[in-house]
C-alpha positions, 0 to 999 in steps of 0.5 A: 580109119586110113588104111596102111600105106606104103612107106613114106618118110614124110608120112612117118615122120608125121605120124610119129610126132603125133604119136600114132602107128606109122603104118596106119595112122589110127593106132597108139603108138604108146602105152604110157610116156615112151614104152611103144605098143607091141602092135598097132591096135587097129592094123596089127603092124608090129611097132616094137621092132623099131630100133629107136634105142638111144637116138630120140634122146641125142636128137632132142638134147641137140633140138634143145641145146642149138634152139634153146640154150644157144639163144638164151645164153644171149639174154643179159639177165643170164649173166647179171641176175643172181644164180638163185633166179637164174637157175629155176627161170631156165632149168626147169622150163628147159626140163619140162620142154625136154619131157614135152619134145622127148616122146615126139621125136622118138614118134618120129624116128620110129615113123623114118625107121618105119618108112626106111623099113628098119628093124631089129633083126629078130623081127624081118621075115626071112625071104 
């Protein structure tokens, strides 16, 4: 068990991407496919305030658009194999990778908000 750190962006983003609370690194940062625990299980940080919201979605359709679908519209078999072959061969790998790719990046923009020290303003503590 690591204890708390100060915040580093490095270190968030890592964290994050490996789906463990940013503050920590032991606890979940998931209870199922994208819902963030409300606190870290092993250091009580608390994970909901992290105003992640729509930008995990932009950074992986830009990840997937620029490192996937750019190179493989240069694959010939793209332009001269049927519509019926083409789709299933690209879409649906695309879309797995998509769903695989999803719940990292979102690990790791809450690990960078958490390292920016970022929240929603409902969770700062008043000075």
């Amino acid at each position: 068990m690591s204890s708390p750190s100060s915040p580093n962006l490095l270190t968030g983003l890592k964290r994050g991407v490996m789906h463990r609370c940013p503050n920590c690194g032991d606890g979940k940062l998931y209870r199922r496919y994208l819902k963030v625990e409300a606190d870290c299980e092993v250091c009580g940080h608390h994970l909901a305030g992290y105003p992640a919201d729509d930008g995990p979605a932009y950074f992986t359709i830009l990840i997937i658009g620029h490192l996937f679908v750019g190179p493989l519209l240069l694959f010939p078999f793209i332009w001269k194999a049927p519509v019926g072959v083409v789709l299933p061969l690209t879409v649906l790998p695309l879309a797995i990778l998509t769903l695989v790719l999803l719940p990292r990046v979102k690990g790791a923009v809450i690990g960078a908000l958490w390292a920016m020290k970022l929240r929603k303003a409902a969770d700062v503590p008043e000075a």
